[in-house]
N, C-alpha and C positions, 0 to 999 in steps of 0.2 A: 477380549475384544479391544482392538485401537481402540484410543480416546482422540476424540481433536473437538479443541475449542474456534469457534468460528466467531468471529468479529466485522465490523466495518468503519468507513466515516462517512456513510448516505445515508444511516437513519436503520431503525429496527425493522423499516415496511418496506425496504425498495424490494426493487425486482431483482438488482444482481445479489444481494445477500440469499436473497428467497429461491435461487439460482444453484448457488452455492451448498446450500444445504441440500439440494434435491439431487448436484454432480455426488457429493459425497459420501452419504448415506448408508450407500451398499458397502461401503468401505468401514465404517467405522459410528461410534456410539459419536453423536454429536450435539453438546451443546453451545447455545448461541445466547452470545452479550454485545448486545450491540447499542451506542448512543441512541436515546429519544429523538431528536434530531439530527438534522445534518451537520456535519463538523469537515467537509472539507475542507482541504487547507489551511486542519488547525496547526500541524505540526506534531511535534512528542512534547506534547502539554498536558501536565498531570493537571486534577483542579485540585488548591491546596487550601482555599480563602470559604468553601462552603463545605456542606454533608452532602453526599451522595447516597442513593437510594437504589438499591435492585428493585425491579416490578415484574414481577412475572407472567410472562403472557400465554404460556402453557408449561408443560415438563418440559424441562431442561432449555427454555427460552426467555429471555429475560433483557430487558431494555434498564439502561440505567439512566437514570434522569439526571439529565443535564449532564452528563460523562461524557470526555470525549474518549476516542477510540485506544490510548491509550490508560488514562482510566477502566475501561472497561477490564484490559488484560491485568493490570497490574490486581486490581479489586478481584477478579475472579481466582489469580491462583493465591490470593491472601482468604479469601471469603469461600468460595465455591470449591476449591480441590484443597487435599492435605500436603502438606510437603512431601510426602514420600510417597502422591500418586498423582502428579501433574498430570495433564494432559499431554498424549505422545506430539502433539503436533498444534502448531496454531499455525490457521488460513485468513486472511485479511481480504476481504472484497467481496465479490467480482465487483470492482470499483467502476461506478459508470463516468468513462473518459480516461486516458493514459495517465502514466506515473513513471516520465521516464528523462533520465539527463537531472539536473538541479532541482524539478520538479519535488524529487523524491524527500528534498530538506523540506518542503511545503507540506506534505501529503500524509494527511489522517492514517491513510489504506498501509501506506508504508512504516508509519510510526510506529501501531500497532505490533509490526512483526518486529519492529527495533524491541520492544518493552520487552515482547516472549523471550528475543534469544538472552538481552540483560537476565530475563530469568529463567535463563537455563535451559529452554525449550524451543526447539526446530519450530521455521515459521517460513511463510511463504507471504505475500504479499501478491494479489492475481487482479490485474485492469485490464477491462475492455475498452479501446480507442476506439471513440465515435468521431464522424467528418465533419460534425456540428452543422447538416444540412437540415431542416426542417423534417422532414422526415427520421432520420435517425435520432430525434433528440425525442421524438413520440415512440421511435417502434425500434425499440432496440434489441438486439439477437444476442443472445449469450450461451448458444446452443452450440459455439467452437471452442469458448473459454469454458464451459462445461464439462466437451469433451479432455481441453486439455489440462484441466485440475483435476481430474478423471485419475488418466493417465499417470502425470506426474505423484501425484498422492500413491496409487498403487506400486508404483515403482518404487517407489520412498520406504513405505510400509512391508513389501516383498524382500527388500534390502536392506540400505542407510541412507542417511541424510546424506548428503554429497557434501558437505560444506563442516569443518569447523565451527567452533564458541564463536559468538558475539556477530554471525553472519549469517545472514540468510537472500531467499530466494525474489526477485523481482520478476515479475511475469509481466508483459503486456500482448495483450491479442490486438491482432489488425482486423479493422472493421469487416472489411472484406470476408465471410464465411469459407469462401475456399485459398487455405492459404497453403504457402511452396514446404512447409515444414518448420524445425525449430532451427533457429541462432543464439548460441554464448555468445553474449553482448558484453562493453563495457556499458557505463553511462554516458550518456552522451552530455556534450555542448548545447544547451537551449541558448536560442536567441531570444532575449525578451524586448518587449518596448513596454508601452504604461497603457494600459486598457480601462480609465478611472472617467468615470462619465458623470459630467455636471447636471445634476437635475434643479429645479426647484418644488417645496411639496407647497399642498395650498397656501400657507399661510407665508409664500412667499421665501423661507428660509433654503438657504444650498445646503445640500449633501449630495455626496458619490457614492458610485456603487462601482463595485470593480468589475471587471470583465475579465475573461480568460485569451490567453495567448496564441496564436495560429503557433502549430509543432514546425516552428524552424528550425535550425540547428546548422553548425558548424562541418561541413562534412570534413572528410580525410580520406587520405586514398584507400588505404584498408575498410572504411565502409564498415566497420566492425562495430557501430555505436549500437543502442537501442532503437533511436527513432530511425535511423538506415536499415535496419531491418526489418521496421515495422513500415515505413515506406518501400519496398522492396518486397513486403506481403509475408513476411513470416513472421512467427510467434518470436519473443524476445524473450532468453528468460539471463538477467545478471544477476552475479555472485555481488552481494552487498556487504562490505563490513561497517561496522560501526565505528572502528580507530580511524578517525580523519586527520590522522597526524602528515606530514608533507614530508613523507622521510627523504623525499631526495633533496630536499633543503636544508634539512640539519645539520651535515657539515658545514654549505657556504651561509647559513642564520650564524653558525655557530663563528666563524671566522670575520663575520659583518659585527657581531656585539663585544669580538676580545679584539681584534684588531685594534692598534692603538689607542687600545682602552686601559693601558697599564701602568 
């Protein structure tokens, strides 16, 4: 029987992790290490300065205290699988809100699947984009990104990974439950501004709290990005790698650092 290790960065109790194990299931043997807390937007941040702790909340479930979602993957195929029997696949989410464009250098749900492919193992990365209206930040549906980690998983497992070493899958679902089908996306251009709000607590002192960003973005006429497809009502799924090297700049770096440099 498949293996797949399942992960997140909302914490061992949300509802899209709990989601996630209930899409996959019939698929495959599944166990689940997921942060004690929430670690959104910590990034691919191992912890290296404390001890981590598995806790286990039933068979083959397990929260690690104080781990962020990369910790998690890295600790499990050191700790929980043997070298010579990884798990076939790691799934990162169902991440409540997107992971898509720049975002992805922020994002727990994405790091995650960065850590499996460094170690050697297919990974998928799966967000549900919510509108941030009141209502959907109470009652959120994961019953399309369900179906389509469903899907993709079985198609995966029935064949191959689509993708090369050191890359993997970026999914985002449109909030919208009836949506037009799937798009091969690139990443897209987010627009940011600074969402950093002054409070004061009783004793008079300031601190901020950050806020999250309206999904703007840079269009283009091909319309080919993630949030253009996810605005346009389809599922987004892009090929991720991990080499951020700028290769179409290395010749002209390479001619800007020897040019009369000699």
């Amino acid at each position: 029987m498949k293996r797949i290790l399942i992960t997140n960065d909302d914490g061992f109790e949300s509802e899209g992790l709990m989601a996630l194990v209930d899409a996959l299931r019939p698929l495959a043997h599944i166990t689940v290490v997921a942060p004690t807390t929430e670690k959104s937007a910590c990034g691919h941040s191992l912890t290296l300065t404390r001890p981590l702790r598995f806790i286990e909340i039933e068979d083959d479930f397990f929260k690690l205290d104080d781990g962020t979602p990369s910790d998690c993957v890295y600790l499990s195929m050191n700790a929980l699988f043997k070298k010579d029997s990884l798990p076939d696949l790691v799934v990162s989410g169902i991440n409540k809100g997107s992971n898509m464009g720049e975002d992805i250098t922020y994002s727990g749900t994405a790091s995650a699947a960065m850590e499996a492919v460094l170690q050697g193992v297919p990974a998928i990365a799966i967000s549900q984009v919510y509108d941030k209206s009141p209502a959907s930040l109470t009652k959120q549906s994961y019953d399309l990104a369900k179906k389509v980690i469903y899907d993709i998983v079985k198609k995966i497992f029935e064949g191959s990974f689509p993708l090369g070493e050191r890359k993997f899958l970026n999914i985002n679902v449109p909030f919208s439950q009836e949506f037009k089908g799937y798009k091969i996306t690139k990443a897209g251009y987010r627009i940011y501004g600074n969402d950093a709000h002054l409070h004061r607590n009783p004793r008079g002192e300031e601190y901020y709290w950050l806020g999250t960003h309206a999904l703007r973005h840079k269009e283009n006429h091909t319309k080919d990005c993630d949030l253009s497809a996810i605005a346009d009502g389809y599922v987004s799924i892009t090929p991720i790698q991990l080499d951020m090297t700028s290769h179409d700049e290395l010749e002209k770096l390479d001619s800007w650092v020897n040019d009369n440099n000699g």
